[in-house]
N, C-alpha and C positions, 0 to 999 in steps of 0.2 A: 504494500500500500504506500504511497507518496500522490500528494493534494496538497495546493494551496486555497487557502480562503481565507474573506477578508473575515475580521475577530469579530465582528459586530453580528454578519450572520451567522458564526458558528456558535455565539452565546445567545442567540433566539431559538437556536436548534434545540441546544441544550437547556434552554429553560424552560422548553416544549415538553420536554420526555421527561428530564430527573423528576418531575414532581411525583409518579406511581413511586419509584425505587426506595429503600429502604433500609433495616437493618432485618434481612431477612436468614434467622440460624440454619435452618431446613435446609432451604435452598438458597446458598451467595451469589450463587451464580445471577439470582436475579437483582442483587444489588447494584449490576453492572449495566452496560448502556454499549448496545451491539454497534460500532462504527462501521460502513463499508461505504466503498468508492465506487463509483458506476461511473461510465462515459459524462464526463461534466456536471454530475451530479455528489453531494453527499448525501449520506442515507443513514440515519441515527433514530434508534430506535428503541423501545423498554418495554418491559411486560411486568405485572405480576402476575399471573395465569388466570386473571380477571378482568383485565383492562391492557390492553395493548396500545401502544402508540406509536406510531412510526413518522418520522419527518425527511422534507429532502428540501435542500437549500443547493443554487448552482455553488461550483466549485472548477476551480483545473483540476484535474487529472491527470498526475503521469503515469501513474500505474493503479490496478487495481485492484481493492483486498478485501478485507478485514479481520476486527479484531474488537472482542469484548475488556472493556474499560470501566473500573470503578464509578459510580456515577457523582459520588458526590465530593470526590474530590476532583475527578476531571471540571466538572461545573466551577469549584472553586479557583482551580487553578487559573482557568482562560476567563474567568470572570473579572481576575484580577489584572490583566493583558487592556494595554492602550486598545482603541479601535484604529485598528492598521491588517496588515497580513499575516497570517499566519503559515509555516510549511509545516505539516505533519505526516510522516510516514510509519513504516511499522517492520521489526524484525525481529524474531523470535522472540513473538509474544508480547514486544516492549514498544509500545507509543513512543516514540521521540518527538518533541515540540520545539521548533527552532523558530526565534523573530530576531529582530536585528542586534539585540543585545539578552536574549535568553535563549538560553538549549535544556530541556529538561526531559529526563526519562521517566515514563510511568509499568511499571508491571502489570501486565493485565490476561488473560485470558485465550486461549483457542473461538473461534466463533463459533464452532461446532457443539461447543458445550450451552449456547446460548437456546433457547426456549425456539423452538420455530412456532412464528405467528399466523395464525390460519390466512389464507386468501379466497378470492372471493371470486364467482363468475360475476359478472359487472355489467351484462346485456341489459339488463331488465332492473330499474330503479326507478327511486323515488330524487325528484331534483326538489328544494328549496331552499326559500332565502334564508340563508344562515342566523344571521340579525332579526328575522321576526322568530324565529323558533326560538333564539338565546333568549328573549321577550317574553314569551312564552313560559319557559321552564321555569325563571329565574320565579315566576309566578306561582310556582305548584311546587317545586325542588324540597323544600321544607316541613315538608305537611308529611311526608314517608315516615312511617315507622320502623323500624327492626323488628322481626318478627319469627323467631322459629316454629309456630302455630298458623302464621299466614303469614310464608315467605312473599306473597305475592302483591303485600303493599309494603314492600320493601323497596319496592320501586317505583317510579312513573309510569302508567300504562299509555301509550301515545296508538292513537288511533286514525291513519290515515284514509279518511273519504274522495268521492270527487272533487269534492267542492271545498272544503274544508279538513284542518288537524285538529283533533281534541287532545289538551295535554291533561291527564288525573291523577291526582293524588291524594290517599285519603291515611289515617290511623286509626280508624276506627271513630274516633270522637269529633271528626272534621274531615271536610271534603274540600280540593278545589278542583276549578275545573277552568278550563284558559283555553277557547275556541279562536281559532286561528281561519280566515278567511285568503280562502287562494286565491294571491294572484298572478301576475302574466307568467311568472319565474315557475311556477307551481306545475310539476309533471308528475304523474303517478303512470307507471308505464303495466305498470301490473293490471289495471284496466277495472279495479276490482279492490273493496277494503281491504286495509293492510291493519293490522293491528299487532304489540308487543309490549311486554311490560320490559322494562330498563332499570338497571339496580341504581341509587341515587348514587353510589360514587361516582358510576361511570357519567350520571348526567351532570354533576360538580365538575368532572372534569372536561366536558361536554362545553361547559357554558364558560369555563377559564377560556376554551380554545376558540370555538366561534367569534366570527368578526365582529365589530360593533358598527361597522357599515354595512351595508346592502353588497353579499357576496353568499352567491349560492352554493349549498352543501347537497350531495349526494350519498343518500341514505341506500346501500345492498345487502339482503339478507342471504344467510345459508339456515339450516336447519334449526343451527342452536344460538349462532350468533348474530350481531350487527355491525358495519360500517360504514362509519359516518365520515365522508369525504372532500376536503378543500382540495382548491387548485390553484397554481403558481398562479401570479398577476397575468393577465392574458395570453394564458398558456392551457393546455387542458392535461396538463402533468402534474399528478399528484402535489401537495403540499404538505397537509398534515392527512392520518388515517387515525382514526381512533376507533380501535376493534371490543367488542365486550362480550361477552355473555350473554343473554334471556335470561329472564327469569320465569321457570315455569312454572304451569299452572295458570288457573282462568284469573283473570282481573273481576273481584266482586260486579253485581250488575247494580253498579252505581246510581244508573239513571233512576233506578225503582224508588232511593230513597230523598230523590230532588224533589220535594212540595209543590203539586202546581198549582195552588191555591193558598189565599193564607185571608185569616182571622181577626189578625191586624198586621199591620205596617207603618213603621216610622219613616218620616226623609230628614236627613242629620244633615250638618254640614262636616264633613268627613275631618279636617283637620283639628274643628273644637271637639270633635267628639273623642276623635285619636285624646288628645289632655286630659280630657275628663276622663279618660279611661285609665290614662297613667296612671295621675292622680286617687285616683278610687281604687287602683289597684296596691297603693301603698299601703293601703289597711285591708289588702284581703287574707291575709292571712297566711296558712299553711297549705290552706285549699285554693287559694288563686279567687277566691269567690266574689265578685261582685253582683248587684240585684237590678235591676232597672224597672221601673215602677210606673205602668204604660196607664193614663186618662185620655180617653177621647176629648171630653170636655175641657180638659186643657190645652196651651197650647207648649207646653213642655213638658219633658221629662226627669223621671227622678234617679239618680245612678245614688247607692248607696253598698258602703262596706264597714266591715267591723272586722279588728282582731281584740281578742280578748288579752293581750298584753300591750298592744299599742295604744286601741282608739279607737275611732268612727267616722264616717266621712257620709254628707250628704250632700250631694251635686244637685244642680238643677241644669238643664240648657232647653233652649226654643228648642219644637219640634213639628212638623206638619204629621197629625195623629190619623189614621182612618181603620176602623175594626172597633172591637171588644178591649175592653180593659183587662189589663194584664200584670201579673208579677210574677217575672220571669229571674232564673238568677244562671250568670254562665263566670266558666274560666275566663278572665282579663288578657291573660297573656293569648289564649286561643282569638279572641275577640281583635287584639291588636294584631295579628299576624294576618288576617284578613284586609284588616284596612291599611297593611301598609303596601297591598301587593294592590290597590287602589289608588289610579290616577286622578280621577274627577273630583271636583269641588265637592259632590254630594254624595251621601250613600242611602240606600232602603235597605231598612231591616225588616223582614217580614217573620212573623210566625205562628203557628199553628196552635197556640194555646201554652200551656208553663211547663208542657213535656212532649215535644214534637222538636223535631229539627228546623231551624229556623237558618235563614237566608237572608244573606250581605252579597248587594251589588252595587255597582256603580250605577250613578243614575244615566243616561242617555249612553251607556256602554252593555251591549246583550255579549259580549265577548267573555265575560268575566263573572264567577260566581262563585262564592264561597257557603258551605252548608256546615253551622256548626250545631252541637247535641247541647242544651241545657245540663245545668249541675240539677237535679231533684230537689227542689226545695222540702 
C-alpha cells in the first residue's frame, strides 16, 4: 500500500468510522479501522458486527493494499497533523506516516483478520433526501426502548409507501410518529410497501452521518440487513455506506392505539406551555407527576405538582378549551419530549377522558404526532 492524501480529508474519513470502535476484549480485532487503497480512491472502514461503516475519500494511489489499524489512536494521531498532505504506505503489517517534518510507525494488523462487511445487490432501491429523513428521525430517535421482552421497539420501525415514509417509535408508555411527504427526489423502485424496524444505535449513527442539506441517500435491502447510501459530490460513487442489522419481528400495530376522536382538547401556545411544564415538573417528584386541570368554562388551564419533601406548585396559562372537563395527570419529562420534537407556535392536546391515551400535535402541521398514556390518578 502507498497513497497520498490531503490530512483534512483523511481526518473526515476517520471521524466517519472510529465512532462504532471500541474497547472490544472478545474480539480487538474490531477495535481497529480496515485501511485499503483502490484506483484513486481511499477506502476506510469499521464494524462492530452490528453497525458497519465504510467511507471512501479521492486519494493518489501508487500502489494498492491494505491493512487493519488501531482506530483510536490512528484518529488521534492524524488528528493532530496541520491540514496539508499526507504519504502513507504499508509493510509488514506497519503503517508508516510520512509529512514534511514527521515519519511515524504504527503496528497494526493483517486485513484478512478484519470482519468482512456484507454487500449488497443495489438494482432495486429506495432513493431519498437525506436531510428530510435526518428530520424525520431526529423526531422519533428517543422514544425506543430497550427491550428483551419486545426487542422490536428497540428500534425505529420506518415504513416506506408511494407516496409517503412513516418514521415510529414507541416504549410502550408513548408513541411518535413523523410522516414524511414524497417529493421529486423520492423513488421506491420496489413498486410496493417496504417496511423495517432499525435498532436506535444504528439510526444515532444514521442521523450523525446524513447531510444537513438537501442530498439524496439510497436505502438497499438483503434478507436481514440495510444500506443506507451517500455519494461523492456529483459523482454516483459511493461516499459513506452504513450497513446494520433488522430487527426482527412484527412492529406492534400502532395505528390501533392513535385516538381518532377525542373528549376534549386544549390549543397551548407551545413554548409557554414547554415553562410551565419545566416549572411544574420541579415538584413532581419521584414519579415525574404532574396534573392538569381541564374547564370548559374557562379560558385557562391548571398544571399543578407536589413532592412531599419539596413543595407544591400551581400554574395557570390561557387556553382555547372544547370537550368535557377533565383531570388528567401525566409524566412531565414524557410531556416535554413531545413538545420539543415540535416546530409550531401552537400545540393541541387532545384526550379521551383521565385514562385513555391522549395526543400532542402541532397545530396547522398533520406530519407530526405524539401519543402519550396518563399516570392513573
Amino acid at each position: 500500500m502507498n497513497f497520498t492524501i490531503l490530512t483534512k480529508e483523511f481526518k473526515k474519513g476517520l471521524n466517519i468510522t472510529e465512532k462504532i470502535t471500541g474497547k472490544n476484549i472478545t474480539l480487538p480485532i474490531l477495535n481497529n479501522l480496515l485501511i485499503e487503497t483502490l484506483p484513486n480512491f481511499l477506502k476506510i472502514s469499521s464494524t462492530d458486527l452490528e453497525v458497519g461503516i465504510q467511507w471512501w475519500g479521492m486519494c493518489k494511489t501508487e500502489k494498492e493494499g491494505s491493512i487493519a489499524i488501531p482506530a483510536k489512536f490512528l484518529s488521534q494521531l492524524i488528528g493532530s497533523l496541520p491540514d496539508d498532505k499526507v504519504n502513507i504506505k504499508s509493510k509488514n503489517n506497519t503503517l508508516i506516516i510520512e509529512t514534511n517534518n514527521l515519519k511515524t510507525q504504527i503496528k497494526g494488523f493483517s486485513s484478512e483478520d478484519f470482519p468482512i462487511i456484507p454487500s449488497f445487490l443495489k438494482e432495486i432501491y429506495i432513493e431519498i433526501d437525506g436531510n428530510k429523513l435526518k428530520e424525520g428521525l431526529v423526531n422519533v430517535v428517543d422514544i425506543t426502548s430497550l427491550s428483551q421482552v419486545k426487542p422490536e421497539i428497540g428500534g425505529v420501525f420506518f415504513s416506506f409507501n408511494m407516496d409517503n415514509i412513516k418514521l415510529v417509535a414507541t416504549d410502550s408508555f408513548r408513541l411518535a410518529e413523523k410522516t414524511i411527504k414524497a417529493g421529486k427526489e423520492y423513488k421506491n423502485l420496489f413498486n410496493k410497501p417496504v417496511s423495517f424496524i432499525l435498532p436506535q444505535k444504528t439510526v444515532k449513527e444514521l442521523i450523525n452521518i446524513l447531510p444537513d442539506e438537501e442530498k439524496n441517500i439510497r436505502i438497499c435491502f438483503s434478507e436481514s440487513q440495510i444500506l443506507f447510501e451517500t455519494f461523492l459530490p456529483n459523482s454516483s460513487h459511493p461516499e459513506i455506506n452504513i450497513i446494520s442489522r433488522q430487527i426482527d419481528g412484527e412492529y406492534p400495530a400502532y395505528e390501533e392505539i392513535i385516538p381518532k376522536k377525542s373528549k376534549t382538547k386544549i390549543i397551548l401556545n407551545k413554548e409557554e406551555f414547554s415553562k410551565q411544564i419545566k416549572t411544574a415538573g420541579l415538584f413532581g417528584g419521584k414519579t415525574n407527576e404532574v396534573i392538569l386541570k381541564i374547564d370548559p368554562e374557562e379560558k385557562e388551564i391548571e398544571i399543578k405538582s407536589q413532592d412531599s419533601e419539596i413543595g407544591e406548585s400551581e400554574l395557570k396559562m390561557p387556553a382555547t378549551i372544547e370537550g368535557e372537563s377533565l383531570k388528567i395527570s401525566f409524566n412531565w419529562k414524557f410531556v416535554l419530549d413531545g413538545l420539543n420534537n415540535i416546530k409550531s407556535s401552537e400545540i393541541s392536546f387532545e384526550f379521551q377522558g383521565n385514562d385513555g391515551p391522549a395526543v400532542i400535535r402541532p397545530v396547522g402541521d398533520l406530519s407530526y404526532l405524539y401519543v402519550i398514556m396518563p399516570i392513573r390518578i
